[in-house]
C-alpha positions as CSV (number, residue, x, y, z in Angstrom):
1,X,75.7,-211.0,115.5
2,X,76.8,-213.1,118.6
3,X,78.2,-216.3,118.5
4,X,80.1,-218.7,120.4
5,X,81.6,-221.3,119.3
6,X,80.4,-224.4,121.1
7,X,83.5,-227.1,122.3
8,X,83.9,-230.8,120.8
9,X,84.5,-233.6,122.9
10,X,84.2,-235.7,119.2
11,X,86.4,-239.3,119.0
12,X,85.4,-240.3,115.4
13,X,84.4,-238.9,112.4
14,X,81.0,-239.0,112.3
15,X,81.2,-237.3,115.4
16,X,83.6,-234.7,114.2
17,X,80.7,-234.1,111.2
18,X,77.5,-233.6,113.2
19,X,79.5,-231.3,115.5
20,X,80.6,-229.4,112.3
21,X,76.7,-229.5,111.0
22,X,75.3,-228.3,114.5
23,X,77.6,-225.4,114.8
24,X,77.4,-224.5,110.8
25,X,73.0,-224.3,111.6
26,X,73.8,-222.2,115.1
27,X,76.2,-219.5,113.1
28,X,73.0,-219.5,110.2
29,X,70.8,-218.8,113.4
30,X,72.6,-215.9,114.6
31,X,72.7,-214.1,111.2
32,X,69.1,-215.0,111.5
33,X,68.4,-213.7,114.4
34,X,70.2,-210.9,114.6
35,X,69.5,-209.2,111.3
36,X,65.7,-209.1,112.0
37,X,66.0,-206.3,114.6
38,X,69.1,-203.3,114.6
39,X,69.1,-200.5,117.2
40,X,71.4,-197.8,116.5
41,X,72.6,-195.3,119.4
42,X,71.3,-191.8,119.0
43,X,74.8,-190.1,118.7
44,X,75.5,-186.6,120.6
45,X,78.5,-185.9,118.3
46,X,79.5,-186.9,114.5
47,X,81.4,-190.3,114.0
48,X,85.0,-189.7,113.6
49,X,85.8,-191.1,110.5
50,X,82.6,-191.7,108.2
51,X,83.0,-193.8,105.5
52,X,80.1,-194.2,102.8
53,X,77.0,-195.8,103.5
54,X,77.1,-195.4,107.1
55,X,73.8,-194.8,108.8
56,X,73.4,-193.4,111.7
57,X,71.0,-191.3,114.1
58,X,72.0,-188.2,115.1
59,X,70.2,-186.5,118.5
60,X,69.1,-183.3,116.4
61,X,70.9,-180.6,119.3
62,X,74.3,-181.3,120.1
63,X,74.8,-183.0,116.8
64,X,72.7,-182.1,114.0
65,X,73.9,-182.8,110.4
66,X,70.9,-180.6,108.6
67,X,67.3,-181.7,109.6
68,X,67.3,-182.2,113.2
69,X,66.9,-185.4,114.9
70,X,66.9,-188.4,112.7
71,X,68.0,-191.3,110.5
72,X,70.9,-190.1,108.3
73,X,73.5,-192.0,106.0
74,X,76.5,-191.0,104.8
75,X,77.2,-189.8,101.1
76,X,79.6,-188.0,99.1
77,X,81.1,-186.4,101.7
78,X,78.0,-185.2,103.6
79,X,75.3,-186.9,105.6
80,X,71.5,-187.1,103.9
81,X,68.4,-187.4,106.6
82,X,66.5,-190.4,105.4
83,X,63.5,-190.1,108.3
């Protein structure tokens, strides 16, 4: 997600709240936006510090975690291929 937070030149209340309402909808719009499309960096090398959950895609030669180049995620202490 990207966001920037927008500045205020509000004087009163009311313009304090729409300011507050328009950056509230532009934060929903990034989550929006962003979680529609994820592009993960095919790694050469295994993170350094996995933690569980993790998904990742590994390049299949100078890293390959068990089935070649693919999707993986990380699990009980090893990485499954997923696709």
């Amino acid at each position: 997600m990207s966001f920037l937070p927008s500045s205020t030149s509000a004087t009163t209340v009311a313009d304090l709240r729409t300011w507050v309402s328009n950056e509230l909808n532009r934060v929903s719009n990034a989550f929006t936006t962003s979680a529609q499309t994820t592009t993960l960096p095919v790694l050469t090398v295994p993170p350094a510090k996995p933690q569980i959950g993790q998904v990742v895609f590994a390049d299949g030669t100078d890293w390959n975690p068990s089935s070649g180049r693919g999707l993986y995620y990380y699990d009980n202490g090893g990485w499954v291929h997923i696709a």
